[in-house]
C-alpha positions as CSV (number, residue, x, y, z in Angstrom):
1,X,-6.7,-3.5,-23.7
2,X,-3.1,-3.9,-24.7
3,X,-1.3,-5.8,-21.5
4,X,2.3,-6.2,-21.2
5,X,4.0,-8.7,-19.0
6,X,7.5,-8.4,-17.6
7,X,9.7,-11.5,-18.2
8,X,10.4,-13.8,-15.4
9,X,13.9,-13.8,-16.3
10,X,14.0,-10.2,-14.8
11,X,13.5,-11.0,-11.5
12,X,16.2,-13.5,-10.7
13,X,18.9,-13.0,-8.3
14,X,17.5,-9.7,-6.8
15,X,19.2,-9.1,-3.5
16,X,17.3,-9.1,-0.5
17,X,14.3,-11.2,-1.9
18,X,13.9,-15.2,-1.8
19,X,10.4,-14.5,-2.0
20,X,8.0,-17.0,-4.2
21,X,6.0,-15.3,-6.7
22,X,2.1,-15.9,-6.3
23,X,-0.5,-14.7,-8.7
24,X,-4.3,-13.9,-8.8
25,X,-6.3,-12.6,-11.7
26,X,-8.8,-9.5,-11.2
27,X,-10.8,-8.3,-13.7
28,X,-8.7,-10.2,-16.6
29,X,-5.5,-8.7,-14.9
30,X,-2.8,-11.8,-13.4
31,X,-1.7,-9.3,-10.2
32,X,1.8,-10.5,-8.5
33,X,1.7,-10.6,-4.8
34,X,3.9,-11.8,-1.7
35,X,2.1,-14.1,0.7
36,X,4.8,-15.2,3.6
37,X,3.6,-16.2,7.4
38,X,1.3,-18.3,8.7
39,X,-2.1,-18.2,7.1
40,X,-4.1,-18.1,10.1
41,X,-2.2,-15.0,11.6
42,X,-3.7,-11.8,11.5
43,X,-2.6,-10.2,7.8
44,X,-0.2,-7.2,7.3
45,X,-1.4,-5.9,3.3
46,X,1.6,-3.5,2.6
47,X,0.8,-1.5,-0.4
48,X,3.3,0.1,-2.3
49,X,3.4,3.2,-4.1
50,X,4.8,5.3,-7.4
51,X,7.3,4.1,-9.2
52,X,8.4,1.2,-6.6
53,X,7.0,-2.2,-6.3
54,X,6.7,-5.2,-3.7
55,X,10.3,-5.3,-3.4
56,X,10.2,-2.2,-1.5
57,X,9.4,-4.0,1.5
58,X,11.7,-6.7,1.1
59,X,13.4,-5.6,4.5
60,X,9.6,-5.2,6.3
61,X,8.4,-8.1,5.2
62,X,11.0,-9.9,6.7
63,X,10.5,-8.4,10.0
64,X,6.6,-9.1,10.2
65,X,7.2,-12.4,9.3
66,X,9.7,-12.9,12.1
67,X,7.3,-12.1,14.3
68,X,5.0,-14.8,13.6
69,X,2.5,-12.2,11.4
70,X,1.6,-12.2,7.7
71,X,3.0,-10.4,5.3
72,X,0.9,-10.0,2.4
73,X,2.8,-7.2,-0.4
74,X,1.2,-7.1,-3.9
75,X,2.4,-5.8,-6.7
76,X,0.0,-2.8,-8.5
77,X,-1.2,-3.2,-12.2
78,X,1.7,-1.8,-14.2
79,X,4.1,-2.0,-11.4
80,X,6.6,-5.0,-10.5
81,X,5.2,-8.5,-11.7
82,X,1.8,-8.0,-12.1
83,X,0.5,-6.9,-15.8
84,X,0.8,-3.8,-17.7
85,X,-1.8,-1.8,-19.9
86,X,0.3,-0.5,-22.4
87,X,-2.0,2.6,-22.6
88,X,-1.6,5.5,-20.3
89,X,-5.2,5.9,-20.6
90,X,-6.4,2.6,-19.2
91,X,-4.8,3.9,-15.4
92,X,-7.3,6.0,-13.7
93,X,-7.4,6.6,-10.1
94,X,-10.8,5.0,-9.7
95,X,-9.6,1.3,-11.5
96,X,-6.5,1.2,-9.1
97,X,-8.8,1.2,-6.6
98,X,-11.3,-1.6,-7.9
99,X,-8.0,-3.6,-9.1
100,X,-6.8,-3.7,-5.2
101,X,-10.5,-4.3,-3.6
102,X,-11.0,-7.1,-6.3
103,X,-6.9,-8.3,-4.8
104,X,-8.7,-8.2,-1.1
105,X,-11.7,-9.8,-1.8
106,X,-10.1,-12.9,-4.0
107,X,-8.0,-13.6,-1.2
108,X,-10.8,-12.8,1.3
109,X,-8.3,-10.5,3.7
110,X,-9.7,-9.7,7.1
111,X,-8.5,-8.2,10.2
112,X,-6.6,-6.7,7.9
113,X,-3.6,-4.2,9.6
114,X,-2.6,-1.7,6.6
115,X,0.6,-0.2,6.0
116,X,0.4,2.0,2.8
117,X,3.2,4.7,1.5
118,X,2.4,7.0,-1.3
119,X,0.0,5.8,-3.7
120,X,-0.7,2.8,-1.5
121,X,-2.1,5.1,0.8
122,X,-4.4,7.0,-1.7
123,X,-5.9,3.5,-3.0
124,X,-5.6,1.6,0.8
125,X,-7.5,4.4,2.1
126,X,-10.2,4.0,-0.5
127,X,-9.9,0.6,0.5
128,X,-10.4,0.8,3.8
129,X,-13.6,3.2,3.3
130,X,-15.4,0.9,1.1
131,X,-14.8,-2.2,3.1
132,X,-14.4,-1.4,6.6
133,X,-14.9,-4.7,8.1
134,X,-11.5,-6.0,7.1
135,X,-9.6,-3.9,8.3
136,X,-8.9,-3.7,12.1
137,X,-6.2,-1.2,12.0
138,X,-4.0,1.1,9.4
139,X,-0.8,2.6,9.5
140,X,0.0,5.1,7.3
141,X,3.4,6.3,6.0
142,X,4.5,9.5,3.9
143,X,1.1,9.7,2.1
144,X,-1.9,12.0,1.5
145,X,-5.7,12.0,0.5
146,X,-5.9,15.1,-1.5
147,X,-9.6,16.2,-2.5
148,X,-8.1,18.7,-4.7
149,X,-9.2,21.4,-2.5
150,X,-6.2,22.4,-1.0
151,X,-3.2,22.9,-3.3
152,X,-0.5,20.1,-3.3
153,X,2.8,22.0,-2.5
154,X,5.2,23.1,-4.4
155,X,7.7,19.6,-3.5
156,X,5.0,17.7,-5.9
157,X,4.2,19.8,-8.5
158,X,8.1,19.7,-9.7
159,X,7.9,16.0,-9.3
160,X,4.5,15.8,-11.0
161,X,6.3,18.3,-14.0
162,X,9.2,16.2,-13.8
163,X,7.7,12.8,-14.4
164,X,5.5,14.4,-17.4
165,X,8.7,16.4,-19.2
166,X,11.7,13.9,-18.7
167,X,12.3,12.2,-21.8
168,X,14.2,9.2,-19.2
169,X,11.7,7.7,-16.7
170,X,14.5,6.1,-14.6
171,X,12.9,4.3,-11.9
172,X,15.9,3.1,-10.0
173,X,17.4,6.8,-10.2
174,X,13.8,8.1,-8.4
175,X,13.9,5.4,-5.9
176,X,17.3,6.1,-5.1
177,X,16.7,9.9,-5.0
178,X,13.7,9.6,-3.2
179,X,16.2,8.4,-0.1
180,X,17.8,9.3,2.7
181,X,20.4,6.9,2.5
182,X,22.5,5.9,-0.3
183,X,21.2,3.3,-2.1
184,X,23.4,0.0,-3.5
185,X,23.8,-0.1,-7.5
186,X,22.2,-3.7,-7.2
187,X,19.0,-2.8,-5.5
188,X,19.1,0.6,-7.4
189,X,18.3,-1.8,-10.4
190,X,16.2,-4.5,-8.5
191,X,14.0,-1.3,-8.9
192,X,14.4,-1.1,-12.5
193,X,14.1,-4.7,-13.2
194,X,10.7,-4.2,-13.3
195,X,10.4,-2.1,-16.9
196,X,12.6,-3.6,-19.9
197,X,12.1,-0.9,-21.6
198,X,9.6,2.3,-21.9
199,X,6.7,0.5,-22.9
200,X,6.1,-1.0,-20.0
201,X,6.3,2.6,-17.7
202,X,2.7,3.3,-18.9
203,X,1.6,2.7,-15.8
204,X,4.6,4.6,-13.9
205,X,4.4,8.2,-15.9
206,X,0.8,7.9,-15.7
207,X,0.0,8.3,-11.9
208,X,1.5,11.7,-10.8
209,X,-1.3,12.6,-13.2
210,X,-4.1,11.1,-11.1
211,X,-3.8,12.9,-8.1
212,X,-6.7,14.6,-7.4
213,X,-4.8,18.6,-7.9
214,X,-8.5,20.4,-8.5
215,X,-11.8,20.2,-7.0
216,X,-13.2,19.2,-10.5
217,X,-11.5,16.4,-10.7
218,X,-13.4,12.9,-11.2
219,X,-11.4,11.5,-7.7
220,X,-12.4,14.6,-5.5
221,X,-15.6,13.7,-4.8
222,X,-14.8,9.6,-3.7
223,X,-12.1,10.8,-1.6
224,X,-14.1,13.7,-0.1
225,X,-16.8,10.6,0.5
226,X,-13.5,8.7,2.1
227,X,-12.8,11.4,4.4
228,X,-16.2,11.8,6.0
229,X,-16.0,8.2,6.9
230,X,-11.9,8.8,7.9
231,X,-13.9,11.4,10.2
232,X,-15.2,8.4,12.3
233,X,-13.1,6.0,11.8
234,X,-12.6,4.8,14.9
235,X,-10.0,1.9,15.0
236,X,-6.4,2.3,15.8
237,X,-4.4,4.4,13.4
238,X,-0.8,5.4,13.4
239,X,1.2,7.7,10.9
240,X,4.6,6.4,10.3
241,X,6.1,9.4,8.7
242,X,10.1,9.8,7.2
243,X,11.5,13.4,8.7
244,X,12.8,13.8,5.1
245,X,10.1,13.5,2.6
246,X,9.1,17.0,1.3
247,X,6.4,16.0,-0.8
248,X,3.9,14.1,2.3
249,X,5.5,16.5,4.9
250,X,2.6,17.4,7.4
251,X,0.2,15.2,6.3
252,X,1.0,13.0,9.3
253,X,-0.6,16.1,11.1
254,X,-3.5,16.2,9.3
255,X,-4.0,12.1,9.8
256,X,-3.8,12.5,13.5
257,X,-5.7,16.0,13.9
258,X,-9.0,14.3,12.1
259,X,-9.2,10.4,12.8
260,X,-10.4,10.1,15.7
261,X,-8.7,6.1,16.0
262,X,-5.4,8.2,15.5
263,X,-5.8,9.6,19.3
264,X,-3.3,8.0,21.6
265,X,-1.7,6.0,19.0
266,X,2.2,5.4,19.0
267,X,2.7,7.8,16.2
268,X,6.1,8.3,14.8
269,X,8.7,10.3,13.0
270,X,11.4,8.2,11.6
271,X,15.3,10.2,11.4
272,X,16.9,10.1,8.2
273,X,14.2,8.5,6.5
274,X,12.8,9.6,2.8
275,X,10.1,9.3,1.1
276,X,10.9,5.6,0.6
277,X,11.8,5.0,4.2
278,X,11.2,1.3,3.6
279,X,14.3,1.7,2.1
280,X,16.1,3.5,4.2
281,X,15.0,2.0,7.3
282,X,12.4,-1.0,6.7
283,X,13.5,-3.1,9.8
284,X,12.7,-0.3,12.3
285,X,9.0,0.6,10.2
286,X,8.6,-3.4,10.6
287,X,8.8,-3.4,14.3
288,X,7.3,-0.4,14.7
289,X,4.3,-2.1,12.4
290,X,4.2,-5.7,14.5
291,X,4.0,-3.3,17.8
292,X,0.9,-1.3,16.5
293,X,-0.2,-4.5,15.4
294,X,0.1,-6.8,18.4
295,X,-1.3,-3.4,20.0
296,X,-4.7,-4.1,22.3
């Protein structure tokens, strides 16, 4: 396997994040992750989605922190600071997913509280399903766990066409766009910073194309298997959803309608918030996340 690795020199200055980088390696992979708080505190694993990184909770982070929690925000392999396969084929749904459990278990998280947007919540939920004694709680926020048995809407399908066809991946732009809010030229390309150039975007064009869109697809049947244990899952669980986000809209309903730990949780729809609402409002996800955590 071909592995690329962004230059440190990339990350410097980026507004909004005195962060210290920390690495661990899984499975040959060196995977970049934020570790802030106090050690002993109960953890906060924020997991990012597609084409973002850690950076996206740069304003979260901050807040959970503040509150005397940790913040723990790694980057995915092929996203941010972590490594790269240059080949589109070495992404599959089913290695994120062992990548992230291997991040968990190397730093032995437990009493874990999740907060996972877009892709993070298609691999933290798959997380959460295989190892269910770390995690004491999980917040959700504009994501999905498609079996491929109902279609995805038609909000996805152009992005999914899009990120296949453009001959321009520009990350910044689909951050930006992905918004509620405008977003400042610097952060636009903190995003960017990322990806030198198109070889390292493996990773980035790749995933739209691993979500599960048929029933015969080699991810339905796990995340069917996720589901039935979603059915009982019992612990608190909130959906943090952006009222502007066509591509997850209503999947906050379906969270709530069939975990049964989502009953009488604090749920909430954010105003003016996309699909990156850590962007567009990432102080007020942060408090709502140290409440739900702190939560009896």
């Amino acid at each position: 396997m071909e592995i690329l690795r962004t230059p440190d020199d990339r990350f410097r200055d980026l507004p909004g994040w005195p962060y210290a980088p920390r690495y661990v390696e899984v499975a040959g992979l060196r995977l970049h992750y934020v570790d802030e708080g106090p050690r002993d505190a109960p953890p906060v694993l924020m997991l990012h989605g597609e084409p973002s990184w850690s950076y996206l909770y740069r304003k979260t982070i901050a807040v959970v922190v503040g509150a005397g929690l940790r913040a723990v925000a790694p980057d995915l392999v092929g996203f941010g600071r972590s490594d790269k396969p240059a080949r589109r084929e070495d992404y599959t749904y089913g290695r994120h997913v062992e990548w992230m459990l291997g991040f968990v278990e190397a730093l032995d998280l437990r009493r874990v509280t999740l907060l996972a947007q877009d892709w993070g919540g298609l691999i933290g939920l798959r997380l959460v399903t295989a190892s269910p004694d770390r995690f004491d709680r999980v917040a959700v926020a504009n994501t999905f766990l498609p079996t491929g048995d109902q279609p995805l809407g038609s909000a996805f399908e152009k992005w999914r066409a899009y990120s296949q066809e453009t001959p321009v991946f520009d990350v910044g732009k689909i951050v930006s766009r992905g918004c509620a809010r405008p977003v400042a030229p610097e952060v636009v390309a903190a995003y960017d910073a990322p990806f030198p150039d198109d070889r390292f975007k493996a990773g980035a064009r790749q995933f739209p194309t691993l979500v599960p869109a048929s029933p015969a697809d080699p991810e339905a049947p796990a995340n069917r298997a996720a589901w039935k244990i979603l059915g009982a899952f019992d612990r608190p669980f909130v959906t943090l959803f952006g009222d502007s986000d066509k591509i997850t809209r209503g999947g906050d309903l379906a969270f709530q309608s069939l975990v049964p730990g989502a009953k009488g949780q604090p749920h909430r729809t954010f105003e003016k918030a996309g699909h990156f609402l850590q962007e567009d409002i990432g102080e007020e996800l942060g408090g709502a996340v140290v409440d739900f955590a702190r939560k009896g």
